[in-house]
C-alpha positions in Angstrom: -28.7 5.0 -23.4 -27.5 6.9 -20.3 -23.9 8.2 -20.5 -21.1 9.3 -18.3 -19.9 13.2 -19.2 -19.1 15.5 -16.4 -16.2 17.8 -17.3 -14.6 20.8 -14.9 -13.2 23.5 -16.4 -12.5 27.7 -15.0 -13.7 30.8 -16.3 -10.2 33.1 -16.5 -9.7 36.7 -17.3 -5.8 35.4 -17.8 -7.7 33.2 -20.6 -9.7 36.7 -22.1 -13.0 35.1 -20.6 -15.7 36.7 -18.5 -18.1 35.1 -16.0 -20.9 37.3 -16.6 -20.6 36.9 -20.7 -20.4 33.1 -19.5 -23.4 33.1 -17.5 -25.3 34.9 -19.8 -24.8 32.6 -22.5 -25.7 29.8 -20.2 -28.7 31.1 -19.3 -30.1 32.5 -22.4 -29.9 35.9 -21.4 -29.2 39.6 -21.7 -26.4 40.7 -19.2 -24.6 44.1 -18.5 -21.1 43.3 -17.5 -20.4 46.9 -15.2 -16.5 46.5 -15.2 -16.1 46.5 -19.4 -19.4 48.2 -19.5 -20.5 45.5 -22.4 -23.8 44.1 -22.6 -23.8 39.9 -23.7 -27.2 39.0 -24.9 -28.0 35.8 -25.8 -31.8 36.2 -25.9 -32.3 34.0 -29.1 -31.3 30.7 -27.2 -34.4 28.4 -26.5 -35.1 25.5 -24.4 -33.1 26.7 -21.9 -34.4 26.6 -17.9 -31.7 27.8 -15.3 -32.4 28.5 -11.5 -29.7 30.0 -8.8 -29.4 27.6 -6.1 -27.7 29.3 -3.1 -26.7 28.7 0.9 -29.5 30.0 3.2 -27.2 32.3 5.1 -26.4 34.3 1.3 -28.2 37.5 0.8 -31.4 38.4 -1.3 -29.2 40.0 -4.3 -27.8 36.9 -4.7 -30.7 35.5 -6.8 -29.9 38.3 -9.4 -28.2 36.6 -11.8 -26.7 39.7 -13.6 -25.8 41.2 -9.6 -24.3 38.2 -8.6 -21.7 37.6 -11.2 -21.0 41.4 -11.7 -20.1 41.0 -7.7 -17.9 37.8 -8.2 -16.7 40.1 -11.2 -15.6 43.4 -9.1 -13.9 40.9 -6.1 -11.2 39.9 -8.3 -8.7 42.4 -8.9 -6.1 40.4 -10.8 -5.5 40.2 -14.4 -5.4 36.5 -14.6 -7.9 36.0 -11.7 -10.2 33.2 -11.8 -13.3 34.1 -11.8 -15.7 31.2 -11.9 -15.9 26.9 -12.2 -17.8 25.5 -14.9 -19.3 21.9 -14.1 -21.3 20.4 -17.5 -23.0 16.9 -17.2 -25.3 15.0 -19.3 -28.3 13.9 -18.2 -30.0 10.6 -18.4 -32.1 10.6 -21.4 -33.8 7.4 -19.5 -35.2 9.9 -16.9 -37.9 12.3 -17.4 -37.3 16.1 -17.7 -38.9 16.5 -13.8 -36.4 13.5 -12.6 -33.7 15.2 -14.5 -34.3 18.3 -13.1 -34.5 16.8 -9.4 -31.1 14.9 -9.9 -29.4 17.8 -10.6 -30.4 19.9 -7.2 -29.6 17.5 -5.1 -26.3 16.7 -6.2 -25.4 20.6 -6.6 -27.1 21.1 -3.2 -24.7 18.0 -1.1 -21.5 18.7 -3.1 -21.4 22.4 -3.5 -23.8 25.0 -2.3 -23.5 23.1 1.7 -20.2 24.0 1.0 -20.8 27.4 0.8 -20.7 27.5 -3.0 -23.8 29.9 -5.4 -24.3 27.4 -8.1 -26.4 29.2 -11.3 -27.5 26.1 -12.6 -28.9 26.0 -16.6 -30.4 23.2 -18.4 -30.6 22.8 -22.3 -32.9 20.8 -23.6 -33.2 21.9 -27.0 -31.6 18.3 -28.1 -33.7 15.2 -26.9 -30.7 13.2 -27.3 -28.3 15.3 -25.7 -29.9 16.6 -22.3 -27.3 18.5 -20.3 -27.0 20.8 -17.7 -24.4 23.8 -17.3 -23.2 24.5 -13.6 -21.4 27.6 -12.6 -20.2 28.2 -9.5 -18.4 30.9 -7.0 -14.9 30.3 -6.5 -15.4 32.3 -3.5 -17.5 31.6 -0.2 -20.6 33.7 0.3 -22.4 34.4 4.1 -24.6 37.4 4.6 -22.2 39.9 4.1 -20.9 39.1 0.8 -18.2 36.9 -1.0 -15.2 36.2 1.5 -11.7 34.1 0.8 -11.2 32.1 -1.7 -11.6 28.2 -0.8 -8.4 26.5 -2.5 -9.7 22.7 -1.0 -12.1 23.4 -4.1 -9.0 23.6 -6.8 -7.7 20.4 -5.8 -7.6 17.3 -8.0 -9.1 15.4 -5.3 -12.3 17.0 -5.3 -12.9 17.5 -8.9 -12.8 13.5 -8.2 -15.2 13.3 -5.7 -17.4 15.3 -7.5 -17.2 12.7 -10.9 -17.7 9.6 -8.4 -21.1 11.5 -6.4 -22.4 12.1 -9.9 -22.4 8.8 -11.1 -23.4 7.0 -7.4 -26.3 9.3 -7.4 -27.3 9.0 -11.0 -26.9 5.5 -10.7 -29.6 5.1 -7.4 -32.1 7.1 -9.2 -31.3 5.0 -12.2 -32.3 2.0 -10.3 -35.3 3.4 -8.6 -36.3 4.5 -12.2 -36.4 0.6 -12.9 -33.4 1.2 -15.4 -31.1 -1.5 -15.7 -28.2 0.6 -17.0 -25.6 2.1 -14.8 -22.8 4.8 -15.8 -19.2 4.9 -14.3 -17.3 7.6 -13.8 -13.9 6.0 -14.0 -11.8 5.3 -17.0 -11.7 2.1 -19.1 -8.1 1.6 -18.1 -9.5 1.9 -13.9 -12.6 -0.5 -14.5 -10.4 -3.2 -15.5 -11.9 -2.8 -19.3 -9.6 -3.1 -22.6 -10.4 -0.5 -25.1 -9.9 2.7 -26.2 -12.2 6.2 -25.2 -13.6 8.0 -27.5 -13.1 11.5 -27.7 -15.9 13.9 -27.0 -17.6 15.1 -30.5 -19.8 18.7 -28.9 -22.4 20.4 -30.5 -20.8 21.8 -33.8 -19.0 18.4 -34.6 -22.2 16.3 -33.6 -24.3 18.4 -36.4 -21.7 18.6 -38.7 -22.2 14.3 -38.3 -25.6 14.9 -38.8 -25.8 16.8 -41.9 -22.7 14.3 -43.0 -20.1 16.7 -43.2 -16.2 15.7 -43.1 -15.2 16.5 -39.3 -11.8 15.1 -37.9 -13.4 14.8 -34.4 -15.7 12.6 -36.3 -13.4 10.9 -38.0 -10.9 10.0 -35.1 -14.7 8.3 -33.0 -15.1 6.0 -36.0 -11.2 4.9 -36.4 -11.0 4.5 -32.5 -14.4 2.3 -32.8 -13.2 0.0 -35.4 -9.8 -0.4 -33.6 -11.6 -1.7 -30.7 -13.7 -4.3 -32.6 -10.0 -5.2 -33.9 -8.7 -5.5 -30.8 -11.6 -7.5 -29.4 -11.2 -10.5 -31.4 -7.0 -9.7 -30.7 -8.0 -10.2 -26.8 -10.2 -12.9 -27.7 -8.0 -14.9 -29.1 -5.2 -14.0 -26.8 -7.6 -15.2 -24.0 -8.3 -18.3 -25.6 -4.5 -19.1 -26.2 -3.6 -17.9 -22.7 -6.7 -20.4 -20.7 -5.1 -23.6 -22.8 -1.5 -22.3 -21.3 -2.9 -21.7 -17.6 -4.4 -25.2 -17.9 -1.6 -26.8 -19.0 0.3 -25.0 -16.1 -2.5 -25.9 -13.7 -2.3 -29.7 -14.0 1.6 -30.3 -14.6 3.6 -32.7 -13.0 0.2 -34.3 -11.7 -0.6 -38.4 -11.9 -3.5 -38.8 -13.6 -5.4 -39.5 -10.7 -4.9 -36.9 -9.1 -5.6 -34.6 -12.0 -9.1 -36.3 -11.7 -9.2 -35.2 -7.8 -8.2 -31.3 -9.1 -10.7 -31.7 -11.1 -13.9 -32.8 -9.2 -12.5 -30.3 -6.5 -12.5 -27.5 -9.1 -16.4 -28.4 -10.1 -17.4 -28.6 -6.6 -16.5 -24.9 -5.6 -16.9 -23.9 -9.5 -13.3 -22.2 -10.4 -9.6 -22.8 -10.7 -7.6 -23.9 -7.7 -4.4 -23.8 -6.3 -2.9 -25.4 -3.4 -3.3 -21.8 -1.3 -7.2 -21.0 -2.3 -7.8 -24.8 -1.6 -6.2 -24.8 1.5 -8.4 -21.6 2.2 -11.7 -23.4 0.7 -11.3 -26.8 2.8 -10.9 -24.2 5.8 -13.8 -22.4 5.1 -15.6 -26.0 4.5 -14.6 -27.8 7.6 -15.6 -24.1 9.6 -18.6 -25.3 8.3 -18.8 -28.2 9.0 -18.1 -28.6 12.4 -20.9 -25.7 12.4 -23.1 -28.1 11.0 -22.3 -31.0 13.2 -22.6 -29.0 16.0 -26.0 -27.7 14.6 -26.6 -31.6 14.2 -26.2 -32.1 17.9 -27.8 -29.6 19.0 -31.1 -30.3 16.7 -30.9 -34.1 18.0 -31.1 -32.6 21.5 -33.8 -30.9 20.7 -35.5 -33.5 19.0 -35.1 -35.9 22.2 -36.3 -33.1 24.3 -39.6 -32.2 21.7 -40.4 -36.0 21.7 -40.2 -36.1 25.7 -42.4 -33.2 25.9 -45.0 -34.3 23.4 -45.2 -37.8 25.4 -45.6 -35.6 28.3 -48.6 -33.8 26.8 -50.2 -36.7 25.3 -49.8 -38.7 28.8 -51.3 -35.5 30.6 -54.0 -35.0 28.1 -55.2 -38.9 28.7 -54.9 -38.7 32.4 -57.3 -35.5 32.2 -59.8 -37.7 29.7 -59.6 -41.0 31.8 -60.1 -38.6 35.2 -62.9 -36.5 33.5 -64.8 -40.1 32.5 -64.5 -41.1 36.4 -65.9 -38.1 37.8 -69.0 -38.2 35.6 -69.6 -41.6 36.2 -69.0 -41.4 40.2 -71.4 -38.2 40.1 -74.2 -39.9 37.8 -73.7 -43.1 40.7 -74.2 -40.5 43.3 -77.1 -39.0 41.7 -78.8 -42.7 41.6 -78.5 -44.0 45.1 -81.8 -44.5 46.7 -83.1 -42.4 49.3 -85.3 -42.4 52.3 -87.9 -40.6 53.2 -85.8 -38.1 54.8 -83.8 -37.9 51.7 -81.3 -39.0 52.9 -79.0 -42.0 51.2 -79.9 -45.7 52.5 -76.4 -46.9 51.7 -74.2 -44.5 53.7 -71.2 -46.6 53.3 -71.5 -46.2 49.5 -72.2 -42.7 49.7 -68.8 -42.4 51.4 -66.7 -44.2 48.8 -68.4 -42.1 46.1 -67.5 -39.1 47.6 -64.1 -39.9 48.1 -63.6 -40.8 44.6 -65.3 -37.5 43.1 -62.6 -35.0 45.5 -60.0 -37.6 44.7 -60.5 -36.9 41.0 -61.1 -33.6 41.3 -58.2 -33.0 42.7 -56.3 -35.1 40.0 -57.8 -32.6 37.3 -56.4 -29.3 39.1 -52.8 -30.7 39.1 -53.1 -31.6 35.6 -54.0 -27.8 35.0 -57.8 -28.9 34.0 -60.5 -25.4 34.2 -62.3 -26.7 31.5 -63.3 -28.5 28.5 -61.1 -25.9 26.7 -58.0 -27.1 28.1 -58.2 -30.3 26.5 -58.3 -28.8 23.3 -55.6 -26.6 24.3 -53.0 -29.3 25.1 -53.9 -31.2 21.8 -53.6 -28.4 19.8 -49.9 -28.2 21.6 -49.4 -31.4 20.5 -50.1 -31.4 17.3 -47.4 -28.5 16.9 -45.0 -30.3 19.1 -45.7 -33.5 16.3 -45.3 -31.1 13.5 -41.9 -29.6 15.5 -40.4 -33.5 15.7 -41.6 -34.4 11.8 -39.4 -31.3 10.7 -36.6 -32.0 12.9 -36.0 -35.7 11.7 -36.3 -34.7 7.5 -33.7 -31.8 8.6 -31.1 -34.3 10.7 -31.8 -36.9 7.6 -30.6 -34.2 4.6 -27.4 -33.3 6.7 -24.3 -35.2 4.5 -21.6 -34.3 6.8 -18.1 -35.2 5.0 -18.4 -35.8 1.3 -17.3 -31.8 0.4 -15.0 -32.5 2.4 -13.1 -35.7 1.9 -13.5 -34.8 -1.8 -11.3 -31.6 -0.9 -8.9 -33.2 1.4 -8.0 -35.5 -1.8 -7.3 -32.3 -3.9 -5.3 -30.7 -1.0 -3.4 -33.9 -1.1 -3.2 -33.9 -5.0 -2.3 -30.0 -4.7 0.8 -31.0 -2.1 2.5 -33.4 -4.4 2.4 -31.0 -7.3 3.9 -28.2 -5.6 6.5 -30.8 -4.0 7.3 -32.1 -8.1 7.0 -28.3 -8.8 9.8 -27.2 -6.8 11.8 -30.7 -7.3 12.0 -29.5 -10.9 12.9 -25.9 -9.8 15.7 -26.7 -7.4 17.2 -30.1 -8.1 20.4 -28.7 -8.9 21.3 -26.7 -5.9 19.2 -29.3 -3.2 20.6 -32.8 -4.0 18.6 -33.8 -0.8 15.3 -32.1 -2.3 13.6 -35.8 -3.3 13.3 -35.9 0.6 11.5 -32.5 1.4 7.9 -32.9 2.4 5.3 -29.9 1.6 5.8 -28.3 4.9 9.8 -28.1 4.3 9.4 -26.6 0.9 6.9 -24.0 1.9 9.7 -23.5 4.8 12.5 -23.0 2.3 10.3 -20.4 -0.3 9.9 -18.6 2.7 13.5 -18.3 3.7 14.3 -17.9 -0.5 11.8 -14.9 -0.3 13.8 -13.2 3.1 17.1 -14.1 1.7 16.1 -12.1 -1.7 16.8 -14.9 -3.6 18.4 -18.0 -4.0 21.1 -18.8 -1.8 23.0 -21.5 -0.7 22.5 -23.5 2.8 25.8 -22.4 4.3 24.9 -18.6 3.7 21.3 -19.1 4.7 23.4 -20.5 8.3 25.5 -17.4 8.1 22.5 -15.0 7.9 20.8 -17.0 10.4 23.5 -16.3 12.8 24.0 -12.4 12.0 20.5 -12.4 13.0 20.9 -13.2 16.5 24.2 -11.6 16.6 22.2 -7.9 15.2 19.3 -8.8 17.8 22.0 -8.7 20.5 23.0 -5.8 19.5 19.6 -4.3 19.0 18.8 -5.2 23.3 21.9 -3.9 23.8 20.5 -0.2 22.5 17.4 -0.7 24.0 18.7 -1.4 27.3 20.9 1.8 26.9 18.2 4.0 26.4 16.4 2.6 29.2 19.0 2.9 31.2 19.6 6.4 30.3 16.3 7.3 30.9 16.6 6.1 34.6 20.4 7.8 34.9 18.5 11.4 33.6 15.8 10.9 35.9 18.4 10.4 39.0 20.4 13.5 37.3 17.1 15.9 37.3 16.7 14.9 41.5 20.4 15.5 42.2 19.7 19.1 40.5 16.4 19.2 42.8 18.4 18.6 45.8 21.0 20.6 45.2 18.8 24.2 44.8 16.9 22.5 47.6 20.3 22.7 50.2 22.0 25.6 48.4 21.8 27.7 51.3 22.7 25.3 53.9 26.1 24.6 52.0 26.8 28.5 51.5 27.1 28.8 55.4 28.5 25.5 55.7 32.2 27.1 56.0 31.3 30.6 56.4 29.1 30.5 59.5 30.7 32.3 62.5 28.6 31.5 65.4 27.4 28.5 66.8 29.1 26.4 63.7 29.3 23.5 65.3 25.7 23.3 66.0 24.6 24.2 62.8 26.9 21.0 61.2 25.5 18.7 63.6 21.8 19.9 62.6 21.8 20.1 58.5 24.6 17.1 58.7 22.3 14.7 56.6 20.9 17.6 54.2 24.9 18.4 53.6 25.4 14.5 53.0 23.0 14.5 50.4 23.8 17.3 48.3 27.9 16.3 48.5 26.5 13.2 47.0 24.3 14.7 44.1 27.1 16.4 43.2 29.1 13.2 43.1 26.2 11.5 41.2 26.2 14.2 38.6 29.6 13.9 37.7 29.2 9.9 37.6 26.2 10.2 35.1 28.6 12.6 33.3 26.2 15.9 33.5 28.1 19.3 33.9 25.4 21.7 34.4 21.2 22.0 33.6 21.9 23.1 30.3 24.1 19.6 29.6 20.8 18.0 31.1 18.5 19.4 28.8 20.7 18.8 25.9 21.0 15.3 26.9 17.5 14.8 27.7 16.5 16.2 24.3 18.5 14.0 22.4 17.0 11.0 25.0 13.4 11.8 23.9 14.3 11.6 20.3 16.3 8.5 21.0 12.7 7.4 22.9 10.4 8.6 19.8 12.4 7.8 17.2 14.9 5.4 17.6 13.3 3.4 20.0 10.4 1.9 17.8 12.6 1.6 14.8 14.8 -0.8 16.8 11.8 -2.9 18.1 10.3 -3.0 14.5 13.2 -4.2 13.3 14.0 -7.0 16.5 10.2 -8.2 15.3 11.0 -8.4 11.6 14.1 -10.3 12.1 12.4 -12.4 15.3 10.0 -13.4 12.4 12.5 -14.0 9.7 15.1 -16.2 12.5 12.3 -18.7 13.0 11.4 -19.1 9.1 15.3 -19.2 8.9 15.6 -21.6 11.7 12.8 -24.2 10.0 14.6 -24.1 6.6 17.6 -25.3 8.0 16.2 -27.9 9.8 14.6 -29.4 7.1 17.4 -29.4 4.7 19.8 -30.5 7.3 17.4 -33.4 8.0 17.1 -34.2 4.7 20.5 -33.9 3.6 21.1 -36.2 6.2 18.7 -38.8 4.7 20.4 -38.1 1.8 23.5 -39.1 3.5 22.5 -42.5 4.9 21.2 -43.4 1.5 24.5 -42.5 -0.3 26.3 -44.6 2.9 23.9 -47.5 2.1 24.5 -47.9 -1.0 28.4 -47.8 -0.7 28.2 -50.4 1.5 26.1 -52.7 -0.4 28.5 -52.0 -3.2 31.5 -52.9 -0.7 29.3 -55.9 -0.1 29.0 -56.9 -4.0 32.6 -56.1 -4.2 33.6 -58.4 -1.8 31.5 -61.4 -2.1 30.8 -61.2 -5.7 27.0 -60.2 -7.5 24.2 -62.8 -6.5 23.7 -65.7 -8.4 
């Protein structure tokens, strides 16, 4: 049975390991580690395959497993460095070793050497019923030069995610293409939704210690987790059982028994549970569909009437070409018969003449029915028969179509649903709505929604209140909004005075100082001297000293424009939105407290009434 195990774990120094006594045990082999000058040989291993699967741009050393991880080795110069990632997965028992083998390249290939990672990949198979497959892998990127940085994306909890979900997705489609019927997740029990306990992982030594029945605590804690789960299995069961009467009894109170019925028949036409929010969604969906169908049902009794036409057509067509056809022959077999002189010519000219006229007269006839030859008889009555075939297909479809039953039968259950919820919430909030009894279901749904805004429950004079301190906050919200706007046109105006000003500088400078030809020079640069009196006036009227005051103020504008700006429009739209559910809850209690009211005056008069003139007799 195919399994999910892929675990991550790091080869450390800071942990007194070593990737190249790591990699040789892996792989089965005999490796010199330079830095410790130790040799690891693990020669005596068997059924052990391994490969290095590297990026194209990595050079030729690289596929020296003993050069490789003495070079990852002699990049790390810290104590606690880590050196390598170890990636360990079980492999399908379902597949074969060739599939197995396949699986595991490609998913090392996608997911970490086209990253830039050297994987030295090692499968043991010297237990048929535990295939697996050690993957150890650069923590470093490698190009043609050698190992560069460190990639720290790779140390990320995220990824060593990704990698568990691309296992199982690909295991899973070669699964499937295998003709296997069993699938493996690589989430936990608690994430697919399932109630049980994991068991823990058992590895070699414990698994033959099982074997050879040994006493193992690993061991031991798989078989007390297993029978806990059984235990709680029959727990949930009956839990479930308990908690389906409950949900039923929920699901039909404060329902008339006929309208439990119509619940009911709804729930076995769309085959689960309803409430008045999924039927609501349901009888959408239906009647989507069935206006769809009834304008399908239009549209295939257009095209029934048109089919029918044409095939009357083609029949009528066809005839005329037969009828037409018959006349000819006979006119030319008359023709043919006349009796002739000696000359050879016809005795009966006059004859002659009305034969001929009939043979171009039908000919003719037969070229604007589209007749060339015998063949385009059988042509149009092999058109026919399709067109017949066409109509006969079209009436059996028009005559299946039942357009409303679905339907009406869930407008009854939507109906049903409606006076629940109304009873429902009666029950709920009789105490503090004495006009509930005359709510309809739009008022309530109204009212929940103003309950759910207000946070709770709240009376209907502080549900007015808030409804009020709405408007009165959006006021105040278009009141900031408008400021910033304006302040965005009074900067703009300030940054032109500033313009003008360095623009006339000069001009004002001789303005009072200009010895010669001063008059002159007023009545010349009069206008240019108008304007910049005036930015200056303008500046002190938007209240800006100097450029350094603008910048300052536009600096704080733009934040007010980023920042504040969309908070106070997000805010105007939520409480826009929350006014108008506000604004219908009030309106229907008021209306029905007023019915409430008339009532209560109605029957105070009729007891003035009974008070006055006595009871009836």
């Amino acid at each position: 049975m195919a399994i999910y195990h892929l675990s991550v774990q790091v080869v450390s120094r800071g942990q007194g390991k070593s990737c190249i006594a790591a990699a040789a045990y892996r792989a089965g082999e005999k490796l010199h580690d330079e830095r410790q000058n130790l040799n690891h040989d693990y020669t005596r291993k068997q059924e052990i395959e391994s490969e290095i699967i590297a990026p194209s741009n990595a050079p030729s050393w690289i596929n020296d497993r003993e050069k490789l991880w003495n070079e990852v080795d002699k990049k790390e110069t810290r104590c606690n460095s880590r050196t390598a990632r170890e990636i360990n997965v079980a492999l399908p028992i379902e597949l074969s070793k060739e599939e197995q083998k396949g699986l595991v390249r490609k998913y090392v290939k996608e997911n970490f050497v086209d990253k830039g990672m050297v994987a030295d990949v090692c499968f043991h198979f010297n237990d048929e019923k535990n295939p697996h497959c050690h993957v150890m892998l650069t923590t470093r990127e490698i190009n043609q030069n050698g190992f560069n940085n460190k990639n720290r994306d790779w140390d990320k909890k995220e990824k060593v995610q990704e990698w568990r979900e691309q296992w199982a997705k690909q295991t899973n489609k070669l699964l499937d293409k295998a003709g296997c019927n069993r699938s493996i997740d690589h989430r936990s029990y608690k994430d697919q939704g399932i109630d049980q306990l994991p068991t823990i992982h058992l590895g070699k030594t414990s698994s033959e210690m099982q074997k050879k029945g040994l006493v193992n605590p690993r061991v031991d804690i798989n078989n007390q987790i297993k029978e806990l789960n059984k235990q709680k299995v029959i727990v949930l069961k009956e839990y479930r059982e308990l908690k389906n009467k409950l949900d039923e009894a929920r699901r039909y109170s404060n329902l008339e028994p006929e309208e439990k019925e119509a619940i009911q028949r709804v729930e076995k036409l769309v085959n689960k549970p309803q409430t008045y929010v999924t039927l609501k969604q349901t009888y959408e969906t239906s009647k989507q569909a069935l206006d769809k169908l009834k304008s399908n049902w239009h549209e295939q009794a257009s095209e029934l009437t048109f089919v029918n036409f044409h095939a009357n057509t083609l029949k009528s067509k066809n005839q005329y070409i037969i009828d037409d056809l018959r006349y000819l022959q006979k006119s030319e077999m008359e023709l043919k018969t006349l009796p002739k002189n000696i000359f050879g010519q016809y005795k009966n000219k006059d004859r002659v003449k009305i034969i001929r006229y009939n043979i171009n007269k039908y000919n003719d006839k037969l070229i604007n029915d589209g007749y060339k030859s015998d063949d385009t008889i059988k042509l149009n009555q092999k058109k026919l028969d399709h067109l017949k075939n066409e109509s006969n297909q079209l009436k059996l479809y028009l005559e299946s179509i039942d357009q409303d039953t679905n339907t009406n039968t869930i407008e009854i259950g939507i109906k049903a649903l409606e006076n629940k919820e109304l009873r429902d919430f009666q029950k709920k909030y009789n105490d503090q709505f004495p006009q509930i009894k005359h709510l309809r279901y739009t008022d309530i749904e109204n009212i929940k929604l103003a309950i759910e805004i207000m946070g709770r429950f709240a009376p209907i004079e502080e549900i007015r209140t808030t409804y009020h301190k709405s408007f009165k906050r959006i006021d105040s919200i278009d009141g900031t909004i408008r400021q910033i706007e304006d302040n965005s046109q009074r900067l703009k105006h300030a940054k032109e005075c500033f313009e003008t000003i360095d623009e006339y500088k000069d001009i004002v400078d001789k303005w009072d100082t200009k010895l010669f030809g001063k008059e002159k020079f007023h009545e010349k640069y009069k206008e240019e001297k108008w304007m910049y009196d005036n930015s200056i006036k303008d500046l002190k009227e938007h209240y800006i000293d100097d450029k350094l005051d603008l910048k300052t103020q536009v600096i704080i504008h733009e934040s007010d424009i980023n920042e504040l700006q969309p908070k106070l429009k997000a805010e105007k739209a939520a409480i826009t939105s929350s006014i108008d559910v506000l604004k219908y809850a009030l309106q229907s209690l008021d209306e029905a407290l007023s019915a409430e009211k008339s009532i209560q005056r109605l029957r105070q008069e009729g007891k003035n009434l009974e008070n006055e003139w006595g009871p009836e007799m």
